[in-house]
N, C-alpha and C positions, 0 to 999 in steps of 0.2 A: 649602408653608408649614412643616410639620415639620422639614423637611428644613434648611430656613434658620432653625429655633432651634437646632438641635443645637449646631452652631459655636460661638454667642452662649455657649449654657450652657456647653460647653468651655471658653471664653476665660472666664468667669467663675468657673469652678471652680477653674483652672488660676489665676487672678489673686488669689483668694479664696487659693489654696496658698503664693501667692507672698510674700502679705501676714503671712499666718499665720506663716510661716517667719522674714520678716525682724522680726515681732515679739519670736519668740524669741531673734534674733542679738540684738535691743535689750534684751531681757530679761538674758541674760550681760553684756552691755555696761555695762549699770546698775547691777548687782548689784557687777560685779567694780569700777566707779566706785567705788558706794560701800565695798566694800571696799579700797579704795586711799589714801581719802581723811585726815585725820590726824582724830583721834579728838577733836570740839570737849568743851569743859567742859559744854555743857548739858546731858549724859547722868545718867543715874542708876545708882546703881552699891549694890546688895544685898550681903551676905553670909548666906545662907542654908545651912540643911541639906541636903545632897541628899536628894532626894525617889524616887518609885518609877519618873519617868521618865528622871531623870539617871542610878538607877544600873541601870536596863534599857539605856540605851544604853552605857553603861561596860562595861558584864558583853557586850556583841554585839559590840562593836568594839576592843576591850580588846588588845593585840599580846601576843603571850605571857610567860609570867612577868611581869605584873602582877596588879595585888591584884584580888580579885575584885568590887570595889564600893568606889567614893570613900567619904572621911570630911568632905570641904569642898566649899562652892559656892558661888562668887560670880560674878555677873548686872552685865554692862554694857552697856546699851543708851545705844544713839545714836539718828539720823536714819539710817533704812533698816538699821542694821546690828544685832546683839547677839549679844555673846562670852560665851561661858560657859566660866570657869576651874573646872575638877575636879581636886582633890588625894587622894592618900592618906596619911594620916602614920603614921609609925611610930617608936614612942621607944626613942631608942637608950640612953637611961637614964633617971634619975628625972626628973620635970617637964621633959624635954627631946626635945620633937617634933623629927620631920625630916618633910621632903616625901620621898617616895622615888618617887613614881611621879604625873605631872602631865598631863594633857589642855587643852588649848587647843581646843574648838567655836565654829566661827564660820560663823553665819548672815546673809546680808544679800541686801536686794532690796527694793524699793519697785516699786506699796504694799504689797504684803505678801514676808517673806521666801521668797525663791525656790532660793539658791542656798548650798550649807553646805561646811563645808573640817572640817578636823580635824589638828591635831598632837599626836601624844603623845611625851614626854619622859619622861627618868627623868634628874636631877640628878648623880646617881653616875654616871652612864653617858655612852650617846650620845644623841641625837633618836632615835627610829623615823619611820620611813614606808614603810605597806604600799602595795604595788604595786595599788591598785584604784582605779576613780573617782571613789571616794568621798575618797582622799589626791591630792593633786599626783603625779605621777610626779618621782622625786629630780630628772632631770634640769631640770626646770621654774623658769621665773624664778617666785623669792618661794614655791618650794615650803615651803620652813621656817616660814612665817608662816602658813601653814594657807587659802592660797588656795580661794575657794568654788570646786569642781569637780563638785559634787554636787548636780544640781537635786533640790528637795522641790517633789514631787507634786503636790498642791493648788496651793500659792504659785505654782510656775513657769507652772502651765497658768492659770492666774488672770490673770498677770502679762502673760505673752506676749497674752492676749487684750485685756487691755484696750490692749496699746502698738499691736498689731496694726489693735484700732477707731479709734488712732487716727491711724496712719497711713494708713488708710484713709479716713476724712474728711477727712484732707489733701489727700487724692489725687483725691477726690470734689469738692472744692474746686478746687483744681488746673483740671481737667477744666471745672466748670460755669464758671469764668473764661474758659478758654482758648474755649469754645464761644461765650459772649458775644461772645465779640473776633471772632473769625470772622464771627459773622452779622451785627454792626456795621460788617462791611470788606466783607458780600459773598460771604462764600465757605461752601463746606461747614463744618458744624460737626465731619465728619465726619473727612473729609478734605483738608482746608485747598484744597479745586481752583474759582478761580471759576466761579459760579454766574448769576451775574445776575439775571432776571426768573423763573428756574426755579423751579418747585416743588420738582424731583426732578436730584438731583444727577448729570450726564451720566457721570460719573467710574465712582464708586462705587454707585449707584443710589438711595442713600438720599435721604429726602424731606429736605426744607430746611425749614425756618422763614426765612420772610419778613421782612423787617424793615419795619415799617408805613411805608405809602403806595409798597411795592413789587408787583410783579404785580398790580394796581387798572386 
């Protein structure tokens, strides 16, 4: 009897892995959707101060010879998606700001944000993109545009689970159909092998469910 769970629990751990996995492919998948998608009017769109979390992440990820802390921040959310513009200005004479040095963060993933990109710019210059996970690598389509490459923590492990439940209820779905149709036709729910009047599947071993007014 032990012997013949082990298997079961195998296969289920191992389908439990598989599901979990292809959650996470769904999870990129939707993220990088709605990061593709064109930016509809119904967002909302802030211009704010940066605050102690915009310029902690400015001052971490900062490429070198940039300012040490943005002086701008403006906030665009969509459906699944939100860019956060960071500037730094600097006047090159009286009343006359410049942007000299520019951040583009971009988060997106339903339901909750999963997946973040980042460009940083300087106007005078060229784009930067450091070589980590966290940027597109140069070579990458749409690296310029700040492609999410970067799963965030909570959201991604969040995200992949709930896609994961539910292609797992599909599949669980799926399964309790396919079983119906079998024992309506007669056969293993098991293994698709006719059965007839049997209780126990000659095939594969496994017991059968009858379909009433059979084996009587």
């Amino acid at each position: 009897m032990g012997g013949a769970r082990t298997p079961r629990k195998s296969a289920k751990i191992i389908a439990l892995a598989i599901v979990l996995l292809l959650g996470a492919i769904v999870n990129f998948a939707v993220a990088w959707l709605i990061w593709a998608l064109p930016m509809s009017s119904g967002g909302t769109f802030r211009v704010l101060t940066p605050g102690a979390n915009e310029e902690r992440w400015w001052s971490e990820n900062a490429p070198a010879g940039f300012a040490q802390k943005p002086t701008g921040h403006v906030d665009r959310r969509y459906f699944g998606r939100m860019t956060t513009d960071l500037n730094f200005e600097q006047a090159s004479g009286p009343n006359t700001p410049w942007i000299r040095n520019t951040a583009m963060r971009v988060r997106a993933g339903w339901p909750m944000h999963s997946m973040e990109g980042a460009v940083w710019s300087d106007p005078l210059g060229s784009i930067f993109h450091r070589r980590h996970l966290y940027y597109p690598p140069s070579g990458w389509p749409c690296s310029k545009w700040g492609l999410p490459c970067r799963p965030l923590g909570v959201g991604f492990a969040i995200n992949s689970i709930v896609y994961a439940a539910i292609l797992w209820l599909l599949l669980e779905a799926y399964c309790a159909i396919r079983r119906r149709r079998r024992i309506k036709r007669g056969l293993c729910p098991a293994c698709a092998y006719p059965v007839g009047e049997s209780a126990m599947c000659s095939e594969c071993g496994k017991a059968v469910v009858l379909k009433r007014g059979m084996g009587t």
